[in-house]
C-alpha positions in Angstrom: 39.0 -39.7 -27.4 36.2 -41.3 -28.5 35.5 -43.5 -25.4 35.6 -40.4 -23.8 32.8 -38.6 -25.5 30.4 -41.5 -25.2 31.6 -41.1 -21.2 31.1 -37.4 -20.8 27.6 -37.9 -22.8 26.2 -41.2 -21.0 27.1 -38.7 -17.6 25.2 -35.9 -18.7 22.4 -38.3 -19.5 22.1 -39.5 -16.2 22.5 -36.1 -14.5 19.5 -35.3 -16.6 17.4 -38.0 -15.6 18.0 -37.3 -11.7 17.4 -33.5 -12.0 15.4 -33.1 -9.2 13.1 -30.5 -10.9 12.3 -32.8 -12.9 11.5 -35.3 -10.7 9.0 -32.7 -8.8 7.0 -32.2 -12.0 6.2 -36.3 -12.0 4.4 -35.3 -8.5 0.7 -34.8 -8.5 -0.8 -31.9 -7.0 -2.0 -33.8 -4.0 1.5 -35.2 -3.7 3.2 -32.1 -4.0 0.3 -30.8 -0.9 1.3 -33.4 1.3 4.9 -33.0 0.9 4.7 -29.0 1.6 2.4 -29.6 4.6 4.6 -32.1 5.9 7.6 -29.7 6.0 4.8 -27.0 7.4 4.7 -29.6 10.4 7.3 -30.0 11.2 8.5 -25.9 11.3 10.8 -25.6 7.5 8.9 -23.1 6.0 11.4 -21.8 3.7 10.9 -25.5 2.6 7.7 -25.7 2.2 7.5 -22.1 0.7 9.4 -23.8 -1.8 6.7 -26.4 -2.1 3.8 -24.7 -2.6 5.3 -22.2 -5.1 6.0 -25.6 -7.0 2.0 -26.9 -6.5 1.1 -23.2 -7.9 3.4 -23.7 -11.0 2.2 -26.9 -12.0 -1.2 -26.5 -11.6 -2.3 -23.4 -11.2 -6.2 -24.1 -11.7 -6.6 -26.9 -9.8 -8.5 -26.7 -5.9 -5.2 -26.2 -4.3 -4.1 -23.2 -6.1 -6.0 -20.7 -3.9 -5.1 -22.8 -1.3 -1.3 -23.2 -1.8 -1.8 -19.1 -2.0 -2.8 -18.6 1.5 0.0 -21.1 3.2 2.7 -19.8 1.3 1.5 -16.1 3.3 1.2 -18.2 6.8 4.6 -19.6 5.9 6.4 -16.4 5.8 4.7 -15.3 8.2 5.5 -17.8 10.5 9.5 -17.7 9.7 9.4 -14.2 10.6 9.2 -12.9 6.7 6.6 -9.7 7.3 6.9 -8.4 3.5 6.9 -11.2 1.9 3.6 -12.5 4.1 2.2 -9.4 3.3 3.0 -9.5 -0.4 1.3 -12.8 -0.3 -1.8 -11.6 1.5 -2.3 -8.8 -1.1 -1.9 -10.8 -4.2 -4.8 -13.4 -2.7 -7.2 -10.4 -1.7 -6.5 -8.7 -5.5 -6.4 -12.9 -7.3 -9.3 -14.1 -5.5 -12.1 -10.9 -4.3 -14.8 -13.5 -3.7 -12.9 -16.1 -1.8 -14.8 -17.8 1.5 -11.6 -17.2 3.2 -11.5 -13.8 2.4 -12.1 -12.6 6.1 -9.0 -14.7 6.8 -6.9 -13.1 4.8 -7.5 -9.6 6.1 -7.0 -11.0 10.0 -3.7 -12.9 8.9 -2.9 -9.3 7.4 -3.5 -7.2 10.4 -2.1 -10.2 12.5 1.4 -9.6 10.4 1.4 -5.9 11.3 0.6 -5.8 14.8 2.9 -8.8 15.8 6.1 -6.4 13.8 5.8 -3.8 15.6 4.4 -4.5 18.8 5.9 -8.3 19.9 9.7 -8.7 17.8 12.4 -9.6 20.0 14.3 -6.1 19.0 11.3 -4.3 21.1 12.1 -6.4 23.7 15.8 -5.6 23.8 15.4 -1.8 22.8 12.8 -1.7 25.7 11.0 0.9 23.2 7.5 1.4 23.7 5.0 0.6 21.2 4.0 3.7 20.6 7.6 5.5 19.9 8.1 3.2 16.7 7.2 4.3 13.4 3.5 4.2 13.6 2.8 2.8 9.7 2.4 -1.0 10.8 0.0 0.0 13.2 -2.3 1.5 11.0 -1.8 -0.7 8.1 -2.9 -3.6 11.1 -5.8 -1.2 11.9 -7.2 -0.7 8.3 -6.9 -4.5 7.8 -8.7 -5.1 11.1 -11.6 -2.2 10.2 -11.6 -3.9 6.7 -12.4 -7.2 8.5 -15.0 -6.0 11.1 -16.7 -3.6 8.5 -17.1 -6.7 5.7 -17.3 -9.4 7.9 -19.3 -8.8 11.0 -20.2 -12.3 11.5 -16.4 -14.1 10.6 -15.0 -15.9 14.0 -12.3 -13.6 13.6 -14.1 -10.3 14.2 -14.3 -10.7 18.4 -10.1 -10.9 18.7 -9.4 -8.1 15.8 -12.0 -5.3 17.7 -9.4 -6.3 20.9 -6.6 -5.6 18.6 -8.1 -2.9 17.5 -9.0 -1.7 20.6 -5.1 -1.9 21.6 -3.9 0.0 18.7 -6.3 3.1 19.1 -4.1 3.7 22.6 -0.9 2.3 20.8 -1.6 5.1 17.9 -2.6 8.1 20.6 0.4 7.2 22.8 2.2 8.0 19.5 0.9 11.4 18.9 1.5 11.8 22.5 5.1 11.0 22.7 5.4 13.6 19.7 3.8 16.3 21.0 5.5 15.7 24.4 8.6 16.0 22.2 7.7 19.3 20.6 6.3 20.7 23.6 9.7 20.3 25.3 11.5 21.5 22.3 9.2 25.1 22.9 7.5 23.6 19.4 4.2 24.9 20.9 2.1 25.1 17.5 3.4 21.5 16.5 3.1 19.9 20.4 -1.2 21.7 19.8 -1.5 19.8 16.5 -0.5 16.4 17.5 -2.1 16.9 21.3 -5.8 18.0 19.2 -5.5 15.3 16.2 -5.7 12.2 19.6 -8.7 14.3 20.1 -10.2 14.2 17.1 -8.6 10.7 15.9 -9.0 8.9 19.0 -11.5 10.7 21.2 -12.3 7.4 23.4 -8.0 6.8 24.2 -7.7 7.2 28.0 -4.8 9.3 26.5 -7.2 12.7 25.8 -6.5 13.7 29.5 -3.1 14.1 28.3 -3.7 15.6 25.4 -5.6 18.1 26.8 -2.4 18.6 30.1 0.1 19.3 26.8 -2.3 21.7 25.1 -2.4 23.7 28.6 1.1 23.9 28.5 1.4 24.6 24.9 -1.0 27.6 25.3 0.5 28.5 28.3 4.0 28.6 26.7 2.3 30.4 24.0 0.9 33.6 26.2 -2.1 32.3 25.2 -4.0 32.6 28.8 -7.6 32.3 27.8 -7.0 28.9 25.9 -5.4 27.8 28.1 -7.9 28.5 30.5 -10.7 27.2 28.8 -8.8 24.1 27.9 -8.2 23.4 31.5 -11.6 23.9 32.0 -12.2 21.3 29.9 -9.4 18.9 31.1 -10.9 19.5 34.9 -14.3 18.2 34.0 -13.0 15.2 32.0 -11.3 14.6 35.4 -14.4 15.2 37.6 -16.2 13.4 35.2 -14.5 10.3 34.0 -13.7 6.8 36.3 -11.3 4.8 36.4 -9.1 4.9 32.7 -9.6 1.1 31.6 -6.8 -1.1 32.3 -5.3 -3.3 29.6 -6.4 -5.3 26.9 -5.6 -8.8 26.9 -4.0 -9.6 23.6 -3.7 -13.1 23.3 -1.2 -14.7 20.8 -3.2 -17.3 20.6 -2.5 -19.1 16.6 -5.1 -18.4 14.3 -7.8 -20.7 13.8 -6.6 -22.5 9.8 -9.4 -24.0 7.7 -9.1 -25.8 3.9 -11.3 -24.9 1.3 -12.5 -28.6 1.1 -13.0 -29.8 4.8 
C-alpha cells in the first residue's frame, strides 16, 4: 500500500512538471511573439489566438501587449470569427484612444463588416443581393469608414475605405429600395413614400434616386394623389433629361490590408 502511494505521488509529480501551462509561462514575451506569429503563417489562427491571449496574460505592459491586441482581432478575423474580431477591435479603440494604429483599427473594423455581409460564401449560394440582407453591417462598416476618413484624412487607408464607402451608399439605397418596392406592391403606399424619400434625403448622390422618385409616382398615383404625383414626375423627368450616364461599378478590391508593428 505503501509503495503504492509513493507511486501515485512520484506520478502526479511528474504530470505537474510537464503541465504545458506551465511550461508557457517559462516563455519570454518575444518567445511567446514568435511562436503566435509563426502559427499566424502558416493559417492556425485559433492557435495563435491562443498565443497571443497567453503574451497578453503574462505581460500585459510590455511593447507587445497593444500589439498582441490588434492580431488577436486580424486573427479572427481571418478564420472567419466577425464578432469576436469586432469585440477585439472595440476593446483596442476603448484600451488604447491614442494609439498610432488607431486609423487601422477603424479600417480592419469596417473591413470586418463589409466583407459579412457583402462577400460570405452563403451570399454566394443564396444568390441574395447585397442590399436585401439586413442592412446593420453595412452601416456599422459605413460609420467605421466615416470614422476613419473624418479622423484620419491623411492614413493610407483613407483612398480604399471612400471606395467602400462609395459602394455602400448604393448597397444601403438599394435597400430602401427593395423595401419600398415591397410595400408598394403590397398597396403599402404611405410606407413604399417613406422609404422611396429617406434614399432621397440619405443618399441623394445613389444613381438609385431615379427610382425612388418612379416608386413615389406610383405610390401617389395608387394614392389618388394626382398632383404629387405629377409634380414628382416632373421632377423624375428632369433628373432624366438632366443626368448622364448612372456610374458603373466600383472596383472593390480584396486586396489584404497593408500590417505594420509598433516597432518597425
Amino acid at each position: 500500500m505503501r509503495h503504492s502511494l509513493y507511486a501515485f505521488i512520484l506520478l502526479t509529480l511528474v504530470a505537474c512538471s510537464s503541465n504545458p501551462s506551465q511550461e508557457e509561462n517559462k516563455f519570454t514575451a518575444d518567445e511567446l511573439y514568435n511562436q503566435a506569429m509563426d502559427a499566424m503563417d502558416d493559417h492556425l489562427y485559433e492557435q495563435a489566438i491562443k498565443k497571443f491571449e497567453k503574451l497578453q496574460s503574462n505581460y500585459p505592459y510590455g511593447r507587445y501587449a497593444q500589439q498582441a491586441q490588434m492580431e488577436i482581432a486580424y486573427a479572427n478575423y481571418k478564420q472567419g470569427e466577425p464578432a469576436p474580431a469586432i469585440s477585439a477591435v472595440d476593446r483596442f479603440i476603448k484600451q488604447y484612444p491614442n494609439n498610432a494604429h488607431l486609423d487601422y483599427m477603424f479600417y480592419l473594423k469596417g473591413l470586418i463588416n463589409f466583407d459579412e455581409n457583402l462577400g460570405g460564401a452563403l451570399l454566394t449560394i443564396s444568390n441574395q443581393a447585397p442590399s436585401e440582407r439586413d442592412p446593420k453591417s453595412l452601416h456599422e462598416s459605413f460609420d467605421a469608414f466615416k470614422e476613419l476618413v473624418t479622423r484620419f484624412p491623411d492614413s493610407q487607408y483613407c483612398d480604399d475605405a471612400k471606395l467602400r464607402m462609395q459602394y455602400l451608399v448604393n448597397t444601403l439605397a438599394g435597400s430602401e429600395i427593395h423595401i419600398a418596392s415591397y410595400y408598394l406592391r403590397r398597396g403599402a403606399f404611405v410606407a413604399a413614400l417613406s422609404r422611396s424619400k429617406s434614399v432621397l434625403i440619405d443618399y441623394p448622390q445613389s444613381p438609385l434616386s431615379r427610382n425612388a422618385l418612379e416608386i413615389m409616382v406610383q405610390a401617389y398615383d395608387g394614392m389618388g394623389m394626382n398632383d404629387l404625383r405629377d409634380d414628382t414626375k416632373r421632377v423624375l423627368n428632369l433628373n432624366l433629361a438632366n443626368d448622364g450616364h448612372p456610374p458603373g461599378p466600383v472596383d472593390i478590391s480584396r486586396s489584404e490590408p497593408t500590417w505594420w508593428r509598433f516597432w518597425e
